[in-house]
C-alpha positions as CSV (number, residue, x, y, z in Angstrom):
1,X,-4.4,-15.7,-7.8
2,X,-2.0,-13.4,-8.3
3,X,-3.4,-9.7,-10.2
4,X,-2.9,-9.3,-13.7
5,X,0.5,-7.4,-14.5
6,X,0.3,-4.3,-16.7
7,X,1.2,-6.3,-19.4
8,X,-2.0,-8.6,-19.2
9,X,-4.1,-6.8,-17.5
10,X,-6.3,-6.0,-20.9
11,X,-7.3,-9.2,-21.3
12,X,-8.9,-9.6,-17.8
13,X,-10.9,-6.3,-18.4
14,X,-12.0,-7.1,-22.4
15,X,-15.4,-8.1,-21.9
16,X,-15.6,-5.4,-18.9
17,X,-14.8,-2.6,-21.1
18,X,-17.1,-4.1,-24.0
19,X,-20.3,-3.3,-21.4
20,X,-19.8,-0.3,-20.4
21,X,-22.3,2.2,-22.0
22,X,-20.5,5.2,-21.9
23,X,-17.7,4.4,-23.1
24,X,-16.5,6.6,-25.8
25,X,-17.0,5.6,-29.4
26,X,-15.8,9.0,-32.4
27,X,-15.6,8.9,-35.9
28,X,-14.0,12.0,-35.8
29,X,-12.1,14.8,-33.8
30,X,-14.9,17.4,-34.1
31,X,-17.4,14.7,-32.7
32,X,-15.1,13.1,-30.4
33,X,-14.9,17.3,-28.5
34,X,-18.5,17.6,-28.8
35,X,-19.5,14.4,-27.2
36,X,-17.3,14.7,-24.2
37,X,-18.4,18.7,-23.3
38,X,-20.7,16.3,-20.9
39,X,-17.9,14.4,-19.1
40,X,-15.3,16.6,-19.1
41,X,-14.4,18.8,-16.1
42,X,-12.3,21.3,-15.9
43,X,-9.6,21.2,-13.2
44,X,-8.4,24.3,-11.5
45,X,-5.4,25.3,-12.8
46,X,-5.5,23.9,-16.2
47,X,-4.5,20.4,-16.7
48,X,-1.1,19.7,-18.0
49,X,-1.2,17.1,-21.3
50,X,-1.4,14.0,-20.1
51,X,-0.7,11.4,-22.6
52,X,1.6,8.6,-21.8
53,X,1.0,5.0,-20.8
54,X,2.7,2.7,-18.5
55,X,5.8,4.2,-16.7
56,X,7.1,6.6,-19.2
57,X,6.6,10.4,-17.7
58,X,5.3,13.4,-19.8
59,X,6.9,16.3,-18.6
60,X,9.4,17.3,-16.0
61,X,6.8,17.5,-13.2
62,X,6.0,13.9,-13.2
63,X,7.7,12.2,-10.3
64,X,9.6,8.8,-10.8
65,X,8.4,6.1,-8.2
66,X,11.8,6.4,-6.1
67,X,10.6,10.1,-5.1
68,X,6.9,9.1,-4.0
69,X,7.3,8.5,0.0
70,X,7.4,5.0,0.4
71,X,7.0,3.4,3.9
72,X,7.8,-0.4,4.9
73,X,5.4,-1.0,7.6
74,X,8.0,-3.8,8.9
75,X,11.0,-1.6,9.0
76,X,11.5,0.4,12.4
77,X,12.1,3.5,10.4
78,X,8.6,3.5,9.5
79,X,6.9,6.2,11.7
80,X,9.1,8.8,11.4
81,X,8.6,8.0,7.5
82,X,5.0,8.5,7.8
83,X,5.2,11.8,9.9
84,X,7.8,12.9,6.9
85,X,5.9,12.0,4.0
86,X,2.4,13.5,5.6
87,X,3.8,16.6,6.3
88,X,5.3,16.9,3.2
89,X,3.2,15.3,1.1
90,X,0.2,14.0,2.7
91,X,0.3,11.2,0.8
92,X,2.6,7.5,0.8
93,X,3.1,4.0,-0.5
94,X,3.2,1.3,2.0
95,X,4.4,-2.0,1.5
96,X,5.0,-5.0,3.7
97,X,1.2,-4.2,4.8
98,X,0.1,-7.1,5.7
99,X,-2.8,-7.6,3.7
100,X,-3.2,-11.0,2.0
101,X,-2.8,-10.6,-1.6
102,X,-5.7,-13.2,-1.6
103,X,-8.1,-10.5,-0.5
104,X,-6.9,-8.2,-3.1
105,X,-7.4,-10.5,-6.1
106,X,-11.1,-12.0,-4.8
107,X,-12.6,-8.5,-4.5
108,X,-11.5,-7.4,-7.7
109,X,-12.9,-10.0,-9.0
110,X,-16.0,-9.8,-7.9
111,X,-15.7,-6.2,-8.7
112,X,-15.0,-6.5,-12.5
113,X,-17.9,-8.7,-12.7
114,X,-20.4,-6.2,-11.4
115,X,-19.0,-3.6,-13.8
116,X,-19.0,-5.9,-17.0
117,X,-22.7,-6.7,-16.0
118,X,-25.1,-4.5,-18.2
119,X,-25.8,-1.1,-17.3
120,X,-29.7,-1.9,-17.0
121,X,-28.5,-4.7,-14.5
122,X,-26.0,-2.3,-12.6
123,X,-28.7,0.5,-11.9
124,X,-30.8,-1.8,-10.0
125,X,-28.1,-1.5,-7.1
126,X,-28.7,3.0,-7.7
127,X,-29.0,5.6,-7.8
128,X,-26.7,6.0,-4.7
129,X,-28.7,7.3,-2.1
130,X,-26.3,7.1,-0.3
131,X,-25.2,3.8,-1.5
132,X,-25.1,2.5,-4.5
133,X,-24.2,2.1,-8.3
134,X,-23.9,5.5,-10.3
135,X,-22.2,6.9,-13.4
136,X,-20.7,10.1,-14.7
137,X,-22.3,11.9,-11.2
138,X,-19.9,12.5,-8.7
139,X,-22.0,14.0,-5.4
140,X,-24.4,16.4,-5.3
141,X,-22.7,19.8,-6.4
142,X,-23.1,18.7,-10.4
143,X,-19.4,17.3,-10.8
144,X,-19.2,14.9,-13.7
145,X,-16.4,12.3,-14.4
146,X,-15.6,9.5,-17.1
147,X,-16.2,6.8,-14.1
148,X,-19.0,4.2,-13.1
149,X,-18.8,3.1,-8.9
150,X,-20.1,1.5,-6.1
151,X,-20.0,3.0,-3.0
152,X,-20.9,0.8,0.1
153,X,-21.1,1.5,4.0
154,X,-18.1,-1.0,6.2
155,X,-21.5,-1.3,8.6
156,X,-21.8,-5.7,8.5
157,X,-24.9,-5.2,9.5
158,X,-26.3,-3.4,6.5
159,X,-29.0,-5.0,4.6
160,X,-27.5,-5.5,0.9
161,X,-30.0,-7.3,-0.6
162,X,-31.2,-4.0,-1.9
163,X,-28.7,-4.2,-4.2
164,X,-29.4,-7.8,-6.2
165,X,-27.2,-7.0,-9.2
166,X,-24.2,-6.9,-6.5
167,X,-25.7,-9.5,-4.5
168,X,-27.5,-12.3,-6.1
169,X,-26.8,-15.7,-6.5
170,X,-23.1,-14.9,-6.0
171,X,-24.1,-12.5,-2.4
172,X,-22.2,-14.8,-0.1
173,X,-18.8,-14.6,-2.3
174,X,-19.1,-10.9,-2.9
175,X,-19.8,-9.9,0.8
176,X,-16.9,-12.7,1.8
177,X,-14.7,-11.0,-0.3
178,X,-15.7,-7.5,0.9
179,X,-16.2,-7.8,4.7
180,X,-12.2,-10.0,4.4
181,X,-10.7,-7.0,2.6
182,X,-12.4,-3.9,4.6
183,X,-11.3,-5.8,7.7
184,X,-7.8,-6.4,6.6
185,X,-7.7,-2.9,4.9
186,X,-9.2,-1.2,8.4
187,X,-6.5,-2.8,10.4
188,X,-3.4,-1.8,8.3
189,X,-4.6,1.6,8.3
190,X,-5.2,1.6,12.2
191,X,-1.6,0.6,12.2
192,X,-0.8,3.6,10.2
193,X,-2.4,5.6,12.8
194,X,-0.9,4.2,15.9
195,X,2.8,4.8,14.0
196,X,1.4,8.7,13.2
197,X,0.6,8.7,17.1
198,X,4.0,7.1,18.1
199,X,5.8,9.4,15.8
200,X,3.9,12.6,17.3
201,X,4.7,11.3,20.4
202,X,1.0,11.3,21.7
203,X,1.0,9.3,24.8
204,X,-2.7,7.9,23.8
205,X,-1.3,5.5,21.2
206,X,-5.2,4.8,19.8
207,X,-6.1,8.7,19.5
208,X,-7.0,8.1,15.6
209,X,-7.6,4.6,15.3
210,X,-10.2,4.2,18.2
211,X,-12.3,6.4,15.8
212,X,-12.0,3.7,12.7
213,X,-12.6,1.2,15.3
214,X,-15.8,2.6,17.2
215,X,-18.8,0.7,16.2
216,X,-20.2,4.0,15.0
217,X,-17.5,4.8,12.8
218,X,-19.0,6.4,10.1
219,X,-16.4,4.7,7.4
220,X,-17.1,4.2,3.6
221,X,-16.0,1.6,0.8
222,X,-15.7,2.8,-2.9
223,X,-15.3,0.8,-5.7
224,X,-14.5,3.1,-9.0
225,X,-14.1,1.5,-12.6
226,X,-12.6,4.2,-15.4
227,X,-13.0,2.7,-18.7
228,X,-11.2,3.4,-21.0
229,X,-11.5,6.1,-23.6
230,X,-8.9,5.6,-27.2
231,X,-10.1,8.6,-28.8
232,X,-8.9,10.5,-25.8
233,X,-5.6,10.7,-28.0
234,X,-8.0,13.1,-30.8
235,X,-7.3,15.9,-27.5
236,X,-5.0,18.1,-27.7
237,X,-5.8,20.5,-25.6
238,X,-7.5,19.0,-22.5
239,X,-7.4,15.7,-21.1
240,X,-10.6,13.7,-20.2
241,X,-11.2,13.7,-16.2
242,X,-12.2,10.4,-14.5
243,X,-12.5,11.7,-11.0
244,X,-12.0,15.9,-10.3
245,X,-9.3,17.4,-8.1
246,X,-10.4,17.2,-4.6
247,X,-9.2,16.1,-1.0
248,X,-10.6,13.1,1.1
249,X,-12.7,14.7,4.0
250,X,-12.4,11.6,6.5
251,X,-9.5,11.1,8.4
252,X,-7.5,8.6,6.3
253,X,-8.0,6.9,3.0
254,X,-6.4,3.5,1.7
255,X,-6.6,3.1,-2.2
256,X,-6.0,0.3,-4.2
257,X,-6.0,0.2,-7.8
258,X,-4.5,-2.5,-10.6
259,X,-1.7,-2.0,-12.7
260,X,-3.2,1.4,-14.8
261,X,-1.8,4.9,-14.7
262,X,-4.1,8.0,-13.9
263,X,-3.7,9.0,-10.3
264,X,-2.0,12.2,-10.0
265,X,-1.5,14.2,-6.8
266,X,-0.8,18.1,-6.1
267,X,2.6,19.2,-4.9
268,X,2.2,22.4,-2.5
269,X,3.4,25.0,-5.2
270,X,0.1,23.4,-7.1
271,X,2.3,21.3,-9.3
272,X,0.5,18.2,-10.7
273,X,2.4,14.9,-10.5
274,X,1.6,11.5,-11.4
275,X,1.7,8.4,-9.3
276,X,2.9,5.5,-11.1
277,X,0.3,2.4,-9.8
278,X,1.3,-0.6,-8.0
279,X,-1.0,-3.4,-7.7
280,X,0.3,-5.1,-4.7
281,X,0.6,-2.0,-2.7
282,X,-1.6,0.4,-0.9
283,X,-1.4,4.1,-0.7
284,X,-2.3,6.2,2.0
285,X,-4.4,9.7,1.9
286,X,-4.4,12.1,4.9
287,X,-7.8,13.5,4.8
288,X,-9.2,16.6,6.1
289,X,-10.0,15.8,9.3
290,X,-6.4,14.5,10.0
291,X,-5.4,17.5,9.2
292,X,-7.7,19.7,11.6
293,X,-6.5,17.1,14.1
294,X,-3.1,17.9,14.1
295,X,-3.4,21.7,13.3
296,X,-2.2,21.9,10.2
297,X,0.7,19.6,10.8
298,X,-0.8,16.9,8.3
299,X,-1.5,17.9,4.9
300,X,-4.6,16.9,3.2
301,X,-3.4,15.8,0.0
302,X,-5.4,17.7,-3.2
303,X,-5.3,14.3,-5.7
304,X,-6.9,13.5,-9.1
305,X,-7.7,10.8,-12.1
306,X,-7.3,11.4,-15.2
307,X,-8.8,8.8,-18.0
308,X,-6.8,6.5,-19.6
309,X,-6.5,6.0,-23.5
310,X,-6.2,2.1,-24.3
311,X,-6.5,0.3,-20.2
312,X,-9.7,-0.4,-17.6
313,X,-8.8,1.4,-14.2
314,X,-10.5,-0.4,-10.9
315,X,-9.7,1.4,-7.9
316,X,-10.7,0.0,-4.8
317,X,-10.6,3.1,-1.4
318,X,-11.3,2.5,2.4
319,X,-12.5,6.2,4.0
320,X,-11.7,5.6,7.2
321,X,-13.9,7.8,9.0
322,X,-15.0,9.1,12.9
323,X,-18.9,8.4,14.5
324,X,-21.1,11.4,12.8
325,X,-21.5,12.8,16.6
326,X,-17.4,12.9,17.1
327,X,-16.0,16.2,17.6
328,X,-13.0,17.1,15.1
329,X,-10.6,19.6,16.7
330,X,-6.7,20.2,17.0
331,X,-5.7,18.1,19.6
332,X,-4.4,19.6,22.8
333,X,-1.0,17.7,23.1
334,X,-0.4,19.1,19.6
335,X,-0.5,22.5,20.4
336,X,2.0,23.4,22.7
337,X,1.2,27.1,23.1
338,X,0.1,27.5,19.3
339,X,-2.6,28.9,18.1
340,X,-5.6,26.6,17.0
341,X,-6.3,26.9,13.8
342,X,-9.6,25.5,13.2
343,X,-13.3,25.6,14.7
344,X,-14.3,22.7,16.7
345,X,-16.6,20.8,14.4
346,X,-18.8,17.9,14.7
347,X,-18.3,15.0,12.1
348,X,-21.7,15.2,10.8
349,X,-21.1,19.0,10.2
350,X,-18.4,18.4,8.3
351,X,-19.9,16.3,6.0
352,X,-22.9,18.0,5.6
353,X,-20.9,20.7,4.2
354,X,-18.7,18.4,1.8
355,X,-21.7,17.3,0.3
356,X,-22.9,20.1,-0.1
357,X,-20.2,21.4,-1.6
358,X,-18.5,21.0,-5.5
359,X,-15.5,18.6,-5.7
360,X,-12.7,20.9,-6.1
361,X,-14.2,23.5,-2.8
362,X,-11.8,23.8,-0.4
363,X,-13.8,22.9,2.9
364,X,-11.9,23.7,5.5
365,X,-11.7,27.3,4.6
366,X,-15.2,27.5,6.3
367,X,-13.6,26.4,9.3
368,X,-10.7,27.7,9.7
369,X,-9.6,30.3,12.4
370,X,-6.5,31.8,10.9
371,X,-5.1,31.1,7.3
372,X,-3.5,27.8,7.4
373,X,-0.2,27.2,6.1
């Protein structure tokens, strides 16, 4: 089954949006302000207005599709493509992945129907601790967002039967459908690696994927579901956050989402853009460790979501991550004479501290040596 286009995608996501409890119901502009003071965070800088639907762009700092770095995996162009766009970006569309579109359509299904469940039936897979159903609570720092989720370990072996509103009588289906897409997902983006290594020209072709790939890997899955919010048009002043600015502290991240707007990305001057979604594609986040890997080279890209006024967002993200015990350093073949500019940090560490930390910290700056640029 093929995903619903962006012209019937509401349908599909009806009787999802219909259960969720939070989602925002004003009988007036006053009320609407005072009611969302709880779920609104501000973003630093301020947020630009953000109003439009579909592909139509808001302001001259939107960027069309044609400009976001696009990379076809199946093209021999590709890896210089990918060092391109993640130096300059840190962030790319690839298509031509490789990933059955089957996958993609069964685990969204499954997913929709664990968010249209009721919420007393949801919290019986949370709070996440660390995995788990939760709302509104991003973390541990106190960063709020107009979002429900389900974040899950890629360990097969983990016991899910905790979680009997995820897996019940349909537990075979729902882990079929989620061990097929992490798999498929884990391999495209080891891929992606191996063409960052070719394109560095490291000799060890595996440097970053072995780490996805290690048994120990200390990966995540995410499902995120932002409802949506039709009063959001009674702001005008502020625009409802679904997820806070922040960068991905693995190495690499691989989102998904259907066919609904709200992703934005930060430029390097700070600018705010917005990524128009793609349902049949993936896009690819370098994450913080990637970065500290290749010194700088790499960007971590600073991203966002913003809530939508009339469609359901379901967003679907692979953190590809090292063994807890894997020490995260520039590598030495990048250096070449330079100057390293970042302590030598166990994963573990490093995660310890983005926990501990509020979404829109920058981490690194505990760890770095000299001012990166």
């Amino acid at each position: 089954m093929l995903l619903p286009s962006s012209d019937n995608s509401l349908p599909l996501f009806d009787s999802l949006t219909k259960s969720v409890s939070f989602r925002c119901r004003f009988r007036n502009k006053k009320q609407a302000k005072q009611s969302a003071t709880s779920m609104v965070v501000p973003s630093k800088p301020a947020i630009e207005p953000f109003s439009y639907v579909g592909n139509s762009m808001p302001n001259s700092n939107a960027l069309y599709s044609h400009q976001i770095p696009l990379v076809d995996l199946s093209k021999p162009d590709s890896k210089s493509l990918i060092i391109k766009a993640c130096e300059e970006f840190g962030f790319f569309k690839v298509v031509n992945h490789g990933v059955p579109l089957d996958f993609i359509s069964r685990l969204e299904e499954e997913a929709v129907k664990f968010f249209s469940l009721p919420l007393v039936e949801k919290e019986k897979a949370g709070p996440p601790d660390p995995f788990g159903y939760g709302n509104k609570k991003i973390g541990w720092g106190g960063d709020v967002g107009w979002v429900e989720y389900l974040l899950l370990t890629t360990n097969p072996s983990f016991n899910y039967r905790k979680f009997p509103s995820v897996f019940s009588e349909s537990s075979e289906r729902f882990r079929s459908a989620l061990g097929d897409y992490i798999s498929a997902v884990r391999d495209m983006a080891c891929e992606v690696l191996e063409s960052m290594a070719d394109g560095l020209r490291i000799q060890q072709r595996d440097i970053f994927s072995k780490l996805l790939m290690d048994e120990q890997s200390d990966s995540f899955f995410r499902l995120n579901h932002y409802p949506p919010c039709p009063e959001l048009e009674a702001f005008d002043d502020r625009n409802m956050i679904g997820f806070g600015e922040h960068t991905d502290p693995q190495i690499i991240s691989v989102l998904r989402s259907n066919n609904t707007s709200g992703l934005q990305i930060s430029m390097k001057d700070g600018t705010w853009v917005s990524v128009p979604p793609d349902q049949n594609s993936f896009f690819i986040n370098v994450g913080d460790s990637l970065q500290v890997m290749t010194n700088g080279r790499f960007r971590s890209v600073r991203h966002r979501v913003l809530a939508n006024s009339s469609k359901s967002r379901v967003s679907m993200i692979y953190f590809g991550g090292p063994p807890l015990s894997e020490r995260i350093a520039p590598l030495p073949c990048l250096m070449k004479g330079k100057e390293s500019l970042y302590k030598e940090f166990t994963w573990f560490e490093y995660k310890k501290a983005a926990y501990n930390s509020r979404l829109a910290d920058d981490r690194l700056e505990h760890f770095q040596r000299v001012a990166a640029s």
